[in-house]
Each structure stands twice: as C-alpha cells, then as structure tokens.
Kinemage of the C-alpha trace (Angstrom):
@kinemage 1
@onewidth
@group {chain A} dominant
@subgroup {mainchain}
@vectorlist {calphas} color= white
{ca unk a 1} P 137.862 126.191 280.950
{ca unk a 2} L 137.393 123.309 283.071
{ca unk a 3} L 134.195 122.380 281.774
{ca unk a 4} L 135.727 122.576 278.259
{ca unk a 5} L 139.024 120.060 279.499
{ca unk a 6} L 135.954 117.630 280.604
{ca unk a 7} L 134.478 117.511 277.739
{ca unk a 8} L 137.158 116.758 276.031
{ca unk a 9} L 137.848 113.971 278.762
{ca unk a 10} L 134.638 112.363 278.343
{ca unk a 11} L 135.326 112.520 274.689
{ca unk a 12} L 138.469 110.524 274.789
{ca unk a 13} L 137.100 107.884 277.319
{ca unk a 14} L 134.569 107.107 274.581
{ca unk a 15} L 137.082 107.270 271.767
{ca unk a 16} L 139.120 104.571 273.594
{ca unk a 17} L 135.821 102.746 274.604
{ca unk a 18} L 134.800 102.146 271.395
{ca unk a 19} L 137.898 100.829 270.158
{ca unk a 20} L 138.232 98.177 273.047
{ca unk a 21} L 136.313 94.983 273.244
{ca unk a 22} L 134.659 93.885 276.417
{ca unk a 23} L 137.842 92.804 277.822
{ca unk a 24} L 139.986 95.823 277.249
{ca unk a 25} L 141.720 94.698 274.275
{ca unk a 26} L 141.758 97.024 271.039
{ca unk a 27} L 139.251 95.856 268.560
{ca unk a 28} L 141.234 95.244 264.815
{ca unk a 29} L 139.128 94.878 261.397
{ca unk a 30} L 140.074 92.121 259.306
{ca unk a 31} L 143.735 92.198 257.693
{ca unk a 32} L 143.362 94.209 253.964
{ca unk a 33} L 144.642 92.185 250.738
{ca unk a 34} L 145.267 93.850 247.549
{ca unk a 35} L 144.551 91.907 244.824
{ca unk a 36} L 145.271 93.446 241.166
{ca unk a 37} L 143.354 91.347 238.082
{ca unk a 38} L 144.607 92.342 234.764
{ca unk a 39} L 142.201 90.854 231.940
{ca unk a 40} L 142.871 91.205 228.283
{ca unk a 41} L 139.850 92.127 227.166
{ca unk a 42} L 136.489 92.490 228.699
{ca unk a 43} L 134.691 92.356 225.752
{ca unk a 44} L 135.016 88.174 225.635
{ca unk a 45} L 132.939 86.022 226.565
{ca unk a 46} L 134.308 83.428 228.602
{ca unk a 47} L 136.731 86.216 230.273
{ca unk a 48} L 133.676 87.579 231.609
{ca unk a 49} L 132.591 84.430 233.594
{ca unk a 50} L 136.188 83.612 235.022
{ca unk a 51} L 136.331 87.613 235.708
{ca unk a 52} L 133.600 87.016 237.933
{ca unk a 53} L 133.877 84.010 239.434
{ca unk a 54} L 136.916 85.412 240.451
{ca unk a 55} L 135.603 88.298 242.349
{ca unk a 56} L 132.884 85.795 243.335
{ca unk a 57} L 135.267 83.175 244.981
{ca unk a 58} L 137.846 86.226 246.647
{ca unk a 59} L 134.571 87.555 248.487
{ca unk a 60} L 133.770 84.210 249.381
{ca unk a 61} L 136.928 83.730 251.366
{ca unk a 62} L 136.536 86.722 252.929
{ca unk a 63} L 136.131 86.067 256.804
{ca unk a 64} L 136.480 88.737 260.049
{ca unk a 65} L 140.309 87.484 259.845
{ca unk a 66} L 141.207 88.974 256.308
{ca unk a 67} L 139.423 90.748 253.545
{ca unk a 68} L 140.753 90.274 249.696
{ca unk a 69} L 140.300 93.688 247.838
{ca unk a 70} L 139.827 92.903 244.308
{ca unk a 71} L 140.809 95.303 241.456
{ca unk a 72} L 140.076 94.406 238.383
{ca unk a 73} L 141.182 96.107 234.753
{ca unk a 74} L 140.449 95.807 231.585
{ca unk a 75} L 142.996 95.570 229.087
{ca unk a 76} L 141.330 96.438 225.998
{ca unk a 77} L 143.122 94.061 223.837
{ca unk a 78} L 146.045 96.263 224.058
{ca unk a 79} L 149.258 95.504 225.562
{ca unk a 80} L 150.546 98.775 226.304
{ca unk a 81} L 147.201 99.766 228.257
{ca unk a 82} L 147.440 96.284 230.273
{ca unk a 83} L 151.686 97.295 230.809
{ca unk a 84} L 150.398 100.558 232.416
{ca unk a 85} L 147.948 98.933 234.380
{ca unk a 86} L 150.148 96.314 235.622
{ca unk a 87} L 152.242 99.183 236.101
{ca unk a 88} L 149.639 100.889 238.000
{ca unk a 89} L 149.228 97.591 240.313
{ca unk a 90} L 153.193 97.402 241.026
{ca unk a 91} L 153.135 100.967 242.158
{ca unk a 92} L 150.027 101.048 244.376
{ca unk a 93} L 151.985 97.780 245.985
{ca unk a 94} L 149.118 95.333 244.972
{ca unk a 95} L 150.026 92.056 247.092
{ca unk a 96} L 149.430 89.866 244.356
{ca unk a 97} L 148.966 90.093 240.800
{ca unk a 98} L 146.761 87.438 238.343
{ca unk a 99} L 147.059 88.042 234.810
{ca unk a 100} L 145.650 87.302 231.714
{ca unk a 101} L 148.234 89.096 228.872
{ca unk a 102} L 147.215 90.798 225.983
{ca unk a 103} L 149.812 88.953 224.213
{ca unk a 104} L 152.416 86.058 225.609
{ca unk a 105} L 154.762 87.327 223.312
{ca unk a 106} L 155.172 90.344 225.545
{ca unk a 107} L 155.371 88.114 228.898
{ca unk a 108} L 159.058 88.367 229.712
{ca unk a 109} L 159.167 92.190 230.092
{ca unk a 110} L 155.806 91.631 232.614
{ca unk a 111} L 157.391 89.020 233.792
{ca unk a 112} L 160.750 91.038 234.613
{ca unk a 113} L 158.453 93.488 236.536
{ca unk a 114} L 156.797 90.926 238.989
{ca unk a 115} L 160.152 89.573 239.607
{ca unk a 116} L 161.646 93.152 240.510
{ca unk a 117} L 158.769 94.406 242.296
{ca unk a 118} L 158.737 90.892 244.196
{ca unk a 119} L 154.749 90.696 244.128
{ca unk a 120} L 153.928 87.169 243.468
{ca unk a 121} L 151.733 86.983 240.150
{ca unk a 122} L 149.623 83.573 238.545
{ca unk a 123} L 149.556 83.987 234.757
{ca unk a 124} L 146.424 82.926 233.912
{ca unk a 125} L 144.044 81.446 230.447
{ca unk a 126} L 146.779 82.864 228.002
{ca unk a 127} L 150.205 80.718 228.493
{ca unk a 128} L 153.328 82.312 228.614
{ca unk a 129} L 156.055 80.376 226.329
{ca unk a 130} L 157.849 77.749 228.799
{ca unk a 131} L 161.295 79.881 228.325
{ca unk a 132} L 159.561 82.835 229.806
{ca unk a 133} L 157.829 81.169 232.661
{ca unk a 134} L 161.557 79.534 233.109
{ca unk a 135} L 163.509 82.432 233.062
{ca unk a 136} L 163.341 84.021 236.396
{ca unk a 137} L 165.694 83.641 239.712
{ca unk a 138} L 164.460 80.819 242.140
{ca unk a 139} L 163.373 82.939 244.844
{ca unk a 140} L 160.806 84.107 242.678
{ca unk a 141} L 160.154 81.112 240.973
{ca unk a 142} L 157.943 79.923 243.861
{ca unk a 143} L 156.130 83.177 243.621
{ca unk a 144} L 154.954 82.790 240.226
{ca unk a 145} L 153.038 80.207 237.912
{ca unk a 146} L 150.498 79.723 235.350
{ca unk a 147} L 147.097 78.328 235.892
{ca unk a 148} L 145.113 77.228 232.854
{ca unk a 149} L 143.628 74.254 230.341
{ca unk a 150} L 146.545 72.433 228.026
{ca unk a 151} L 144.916 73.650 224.616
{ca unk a 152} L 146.049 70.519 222.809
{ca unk a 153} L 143.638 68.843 224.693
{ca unk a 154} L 140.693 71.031 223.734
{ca unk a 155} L 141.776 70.894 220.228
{ca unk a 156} L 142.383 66.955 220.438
{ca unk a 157} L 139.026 66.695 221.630
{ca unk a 158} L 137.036 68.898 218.675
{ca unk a 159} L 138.954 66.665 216.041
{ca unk a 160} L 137.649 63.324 218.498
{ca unk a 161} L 133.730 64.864 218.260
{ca unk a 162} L 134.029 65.073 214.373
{ca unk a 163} L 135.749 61.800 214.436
{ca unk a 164} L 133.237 59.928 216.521
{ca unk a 165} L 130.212 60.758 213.967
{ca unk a 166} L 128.753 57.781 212.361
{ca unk a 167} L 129.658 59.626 208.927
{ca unk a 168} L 133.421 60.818 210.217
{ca unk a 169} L 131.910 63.987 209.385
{ca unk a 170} L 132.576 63.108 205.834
{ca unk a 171} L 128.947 64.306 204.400
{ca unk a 172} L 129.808 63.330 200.980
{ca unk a 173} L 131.331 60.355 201.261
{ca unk a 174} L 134.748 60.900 199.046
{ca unk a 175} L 136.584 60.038 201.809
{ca unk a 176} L 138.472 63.292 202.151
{ca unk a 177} L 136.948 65.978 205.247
{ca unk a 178} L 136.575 69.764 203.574
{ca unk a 179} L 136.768 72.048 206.358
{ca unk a 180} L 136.745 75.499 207.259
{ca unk a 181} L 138.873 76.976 210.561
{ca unk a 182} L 138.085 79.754 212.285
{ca unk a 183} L 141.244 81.363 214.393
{ca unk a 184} L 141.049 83.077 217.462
{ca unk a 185} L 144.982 85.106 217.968
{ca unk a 186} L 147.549 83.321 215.746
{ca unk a 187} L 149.440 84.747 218.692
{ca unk a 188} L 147.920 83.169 221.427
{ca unk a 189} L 149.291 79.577 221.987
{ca unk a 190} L 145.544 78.125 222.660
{ca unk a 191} L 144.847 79.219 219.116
{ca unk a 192} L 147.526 77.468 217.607
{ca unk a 193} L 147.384 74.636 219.487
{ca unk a 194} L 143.766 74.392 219.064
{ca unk a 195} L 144.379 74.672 215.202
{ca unk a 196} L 146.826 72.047 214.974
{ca unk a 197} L 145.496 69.296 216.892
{ca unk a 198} L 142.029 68.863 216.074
{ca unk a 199} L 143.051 68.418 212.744
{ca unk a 200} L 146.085 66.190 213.622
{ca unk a 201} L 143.742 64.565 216.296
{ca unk a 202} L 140.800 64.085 213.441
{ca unk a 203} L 143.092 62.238 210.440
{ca unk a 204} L 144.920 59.646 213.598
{ca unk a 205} L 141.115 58.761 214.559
{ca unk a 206} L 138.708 58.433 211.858
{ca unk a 207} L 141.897 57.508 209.166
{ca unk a 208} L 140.178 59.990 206.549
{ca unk a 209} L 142.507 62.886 204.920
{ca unk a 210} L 141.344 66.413 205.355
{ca unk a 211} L 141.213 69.132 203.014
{ca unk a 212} L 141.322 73.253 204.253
{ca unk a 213} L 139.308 75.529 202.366
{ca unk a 214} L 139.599 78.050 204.798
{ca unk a 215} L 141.527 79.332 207.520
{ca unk a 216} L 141.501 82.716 208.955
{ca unk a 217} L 141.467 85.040 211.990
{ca unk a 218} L 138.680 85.504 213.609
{ca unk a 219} L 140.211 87.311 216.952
{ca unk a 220} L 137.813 85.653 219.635
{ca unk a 221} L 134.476 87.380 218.100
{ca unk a 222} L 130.844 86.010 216.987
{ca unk a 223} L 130.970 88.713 214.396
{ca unk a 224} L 133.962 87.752 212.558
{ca unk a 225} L 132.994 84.035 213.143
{ca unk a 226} L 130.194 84.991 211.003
{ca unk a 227} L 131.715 86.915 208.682
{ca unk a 228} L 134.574 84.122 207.341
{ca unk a 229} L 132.185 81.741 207.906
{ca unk a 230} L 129.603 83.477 205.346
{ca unk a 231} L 132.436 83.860 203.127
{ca unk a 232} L 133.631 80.772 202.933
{ca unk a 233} L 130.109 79.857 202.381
{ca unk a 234} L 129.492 82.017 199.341
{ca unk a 235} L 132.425 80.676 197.790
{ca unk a 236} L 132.658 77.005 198.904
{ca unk a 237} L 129.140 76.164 198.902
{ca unk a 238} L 127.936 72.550 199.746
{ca unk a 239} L 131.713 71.657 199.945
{ca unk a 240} L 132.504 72.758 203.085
{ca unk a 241} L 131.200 69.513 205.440
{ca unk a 242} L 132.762 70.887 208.891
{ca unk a 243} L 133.536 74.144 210.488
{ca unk a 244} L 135.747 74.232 213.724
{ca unk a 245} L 136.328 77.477 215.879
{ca unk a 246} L 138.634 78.430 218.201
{ca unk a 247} L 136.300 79.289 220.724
{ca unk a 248} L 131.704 79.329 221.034
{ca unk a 249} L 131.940 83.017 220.407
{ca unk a 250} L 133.004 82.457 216.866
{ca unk a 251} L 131.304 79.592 216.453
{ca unk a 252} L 128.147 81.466 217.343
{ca unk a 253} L 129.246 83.914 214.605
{ca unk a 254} L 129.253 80.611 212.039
{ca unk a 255} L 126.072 79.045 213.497
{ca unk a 256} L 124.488 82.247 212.250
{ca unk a 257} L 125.994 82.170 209.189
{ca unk a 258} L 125.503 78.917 208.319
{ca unk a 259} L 121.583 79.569 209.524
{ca unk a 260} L 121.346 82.009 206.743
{ca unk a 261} L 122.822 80.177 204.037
{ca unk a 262} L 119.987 77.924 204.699
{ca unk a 263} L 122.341 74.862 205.784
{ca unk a 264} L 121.381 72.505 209.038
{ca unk a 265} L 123.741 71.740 211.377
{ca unk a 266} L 123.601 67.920 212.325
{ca unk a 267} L 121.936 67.188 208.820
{ca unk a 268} L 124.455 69.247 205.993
{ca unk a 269} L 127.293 70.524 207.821
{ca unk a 270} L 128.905 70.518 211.093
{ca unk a 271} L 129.912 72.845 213.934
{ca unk a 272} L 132.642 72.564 216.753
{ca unk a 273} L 133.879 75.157 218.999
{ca unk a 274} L 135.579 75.947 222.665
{ca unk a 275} L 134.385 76.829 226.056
{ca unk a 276} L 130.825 76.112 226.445
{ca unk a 277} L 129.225 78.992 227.395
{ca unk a 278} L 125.190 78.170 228.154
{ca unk a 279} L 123.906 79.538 224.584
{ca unk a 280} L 126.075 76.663 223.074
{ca unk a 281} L 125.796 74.229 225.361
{ca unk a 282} L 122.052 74.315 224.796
{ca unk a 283} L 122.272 74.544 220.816
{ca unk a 284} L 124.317 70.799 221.407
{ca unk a 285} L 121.563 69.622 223.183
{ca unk a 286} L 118.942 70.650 220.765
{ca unk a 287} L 121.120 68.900 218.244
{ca unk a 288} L 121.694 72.933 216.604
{ca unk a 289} L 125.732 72.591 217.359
{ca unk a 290} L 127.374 69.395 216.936
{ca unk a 291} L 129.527 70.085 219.936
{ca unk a 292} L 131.943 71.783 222.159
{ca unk a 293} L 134.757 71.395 224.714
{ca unk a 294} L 134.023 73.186 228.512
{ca unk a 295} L 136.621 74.898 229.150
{ca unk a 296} L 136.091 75.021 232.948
{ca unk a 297} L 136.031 78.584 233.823
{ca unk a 298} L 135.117 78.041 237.843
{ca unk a 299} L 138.075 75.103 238.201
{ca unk a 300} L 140.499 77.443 236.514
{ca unk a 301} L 139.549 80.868 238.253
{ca unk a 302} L 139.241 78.725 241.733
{ca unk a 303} L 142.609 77.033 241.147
{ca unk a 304} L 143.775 80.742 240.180
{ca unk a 305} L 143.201 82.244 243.865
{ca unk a 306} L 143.777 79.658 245.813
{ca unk a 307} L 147.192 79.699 244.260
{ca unk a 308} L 147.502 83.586 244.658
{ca unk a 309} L 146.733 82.674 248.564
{ca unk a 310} L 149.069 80.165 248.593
{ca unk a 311} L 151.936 82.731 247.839
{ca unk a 312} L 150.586 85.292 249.857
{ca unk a 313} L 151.101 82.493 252.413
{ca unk a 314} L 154.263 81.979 251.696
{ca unk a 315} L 154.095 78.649 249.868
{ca unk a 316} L 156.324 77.939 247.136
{ca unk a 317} L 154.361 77.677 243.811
{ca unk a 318} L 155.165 74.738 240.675
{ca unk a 319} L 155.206 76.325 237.389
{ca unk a 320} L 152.636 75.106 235.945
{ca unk a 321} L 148.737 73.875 237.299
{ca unk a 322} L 146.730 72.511 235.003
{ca unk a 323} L 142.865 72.095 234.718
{ca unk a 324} L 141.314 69.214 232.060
{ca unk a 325} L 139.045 69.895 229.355
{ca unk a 326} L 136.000 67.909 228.679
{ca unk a 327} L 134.105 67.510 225.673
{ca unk a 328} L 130.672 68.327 225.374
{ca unk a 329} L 128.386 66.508 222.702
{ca unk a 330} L 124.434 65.702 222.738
C-alpha cells in the first residue's frame, strides 16, 4: 500500500512539474479565438482567394499570446444552408463572425441574429442595403460593419477602359457602341451597380450613345459567360463591338466564346470584366482581354480581420470600410 500511495506521489509531483515553468509559475497556451467564416459559395473564383488569404493572414497573427481558430463554411449559394450555418456559429459561441451572404436581401434577419447573440460580425464582398447595416441598437453598432470595394467604382472604371480606346470602342464607326452585358446576381448590389455605371460612366466619357443587344444573368460563372455570350453571337454577329462582365469568371466564359466564333479580341471586338484573377490579368497583357478592374482580394480580406480584431478588442467599428478598385489595362 505504501509503495502504491508513492507512486502515486511521484506521479503528481511530475504532473505539477510539467505544468510549471522554471520559476514555479503555471505554464498557459496561447488564449483560443473562434472565428466563424460564412462564404456564399465556394465554387467562385475570387471567393476562393479572399477565403484563403483569410485563413492565411488569421494564422499569420497567430503568436504564443493568442491563437485565431478559423472555421470556414460554405454556403452553397443557398441562403437557408448559410442561415443554419450562421446558426451553427451563434450556437457553438463563435467570437466573431465575417460574412459573405448568399443574398443581401436576406441581411436584416442575419443581421437581427448577430445583434441578439452579441457576437460582433464584418459583412464582407456582398453589401448589405444601408437601411439594414443602419438598423441595429448602438451598442452593437460598433460591433458590426461592412468591409468591401464601392462597385460603382469598378463599373465606372470598365466603361473608362472602353472609353479610353483610340476607337471609343466604336469598331464600326456609326457612332453608336452595340454591346452585350453579362450579369452576375441581379440581386447582388455589385451587379447592379456594376451594370449601371459602366454604361453611364462610358456615354459621360467618350460622348458616343450606346445600344444593348444583350443583357442577361450569368450568376458569377465562366460557363454561362460563355453560353450568352455565344448566343448573342449567333444572333448578333459582327454587331456586337463590346462585351462587359460582371466579373473575369464570366468574362472567361465570353473570351471562349468569342474564340470560337472566330472573332479577335483587341482587333473585332472587345472584352471587359472584374477582379483580375492571374488567367485574365495575363490575357490583358498579351493584348487577348482588353481589360479588367482588380478587385483587391488581400486589401479587402486584410482590412476584414483586422477589423474582426478590432472588435474582439473592444474597439468601436464605423459602418462602412472601404477598399479602391484599380483598373487594369495592357
């Protein structure tokens, strides 16, 4: 018996031992931080590189003092899978939430459920209407915002590229711009507001009118990009002179389209789009894709957490943090 009480003696001398540094004080890890990521969709391109540069930059900070635990979920372009994740975060106690909706028309009720649960949340690449983002009490208001690129600016700047051409973009010289668009979300406000003011941005700088041939959804994806784009094609022939897209994954869709139909971009036709991702950026510079807008995915994803650490930190937020757009020609 007594040799079985020593052991167990010995055992707990150790035990304590361990858990002590040299000078007798207990040895702590780094402080945990939950951090729940709700993305819309992981099947997009640009969501993947400000997924991970998220993850990327939360490791970074990670020091012996505190470690950010990053979940991230994919939405699956459905809003009532995200709402459960979300859900999900709220009820595992997440300590901060960043989150790209499925749809901003569906932002007050997530809203309404950061504000109860307290957790403070950045909105993030898909902007919440300014009544929403308005609505809540002002102790939370400090705890919430939305970090993003104003997408009048990116569309401002595609109508500026087509503008700046020698020709105007106006191939056949009538004076008048045929054009197709190609829509990401009609929901999502950086789809209309990409719509609208290239167009509004090309007639107030090269003083040409502009006639649509086409506009239609394209959701976000290179395939539909390709298919309205051979469409409108087919139909339209050599009248269409320029094709703008929402974002390079469509365009990609209409660069491949327009390959097909045997057209040259820089030469018969024209290509814009938004974000550019490396395969674009390098079609500009090969003169393959008259241009795009960057749509900085590190400068918004960075701004992102070091707002989320902010409130963890108890700093009070502003609404709204905003990240510029540059354009992006040969």
């Amino acid at each position: 018996m007594k040799k079985f009480l020593s052991v167990l003696t010995i055992g707990f001398i150790l035990l304590n031992a361990a858990a002590c540094n040299n000078e007798g004080e207990s040895v702590e890890g780094p402080e945990e931080i939950n951090v729940g990521v709700a993305i819309y969709q992981y099947d997009d391109n640009f969501m993947t590189l400000y997924r991970g540069e998220i993850e990327r930059y939360f490791d970074e900070l990670s020091n012996e003092e505190v470690e950010y635990k990053v979940t991230v979920t994919d939405g699956k372009n459905d809003q009532a899978e995200q709402a459960a994740q979300i859900d999900n975060f709220i009820t595992q106690g997440m300590d901060v939430m960043i989150i790209n909706l499925v749809q901003t028309t569906s932002a007050s009720t997530i809203i309404d459920k950061c504000e109860e649960s307290g957790i403070p949340c950045i909105f993030i690449n898909r902007e919440p209407s300014e009544s929403d983002m308005t609505s809540v009490g002002a102790e939370y208001a400090g705890k919430m915002t939305y970090v993003g690129a104003d997408a009048r600016q990116s569309g401002r700047y595609q109508g500026e590229i087509i503008a700046d051409l020698d020709d105007k973009g106006d191939l056949n010289g009538d004076g008048k711009l045929n054009y197709v668009m190609v829509v990401g979300d009609p929901e999502n406000v950086d789809a209309k507001y990409r719509t609208q003011y290239s167009i509004e941005q090309y007639i107030e700088t090269s003083g040409l009118e502009v006639n649509k041939l086409v506009e239609e959804r394209g959701d976000w994806k290179q395939e539909r990009g390709n298919e309205i784009v051979a469409n409108a094609l087919a139909q339209y022939g050599e009248e269409i002179e320029v094709v703008f897209c929402n974002n390079d994954g469509m365009a990609l869709g209409a660069k491949q389209a327009i390959d097909a139909a045997g057209r040259i971009v820089g030469e018969d036709i024209y290509l814009v789009g938004v974000d550019a991702l490396d395969e674009v950026v390098d079609l500009v510079e090969k003169g393959e894709m008259t241009g795009t807008v960057l749509n900085d995915h590190i400068g918004q994803s960075n701004k992102a957490v070091d707002m989320a650490i902010d409130a963890l930190n108890g700093e009070k937020l502003d609404t709204y943090y905003w990240i510029d757009y540059v354009k992006v020609t040969k």
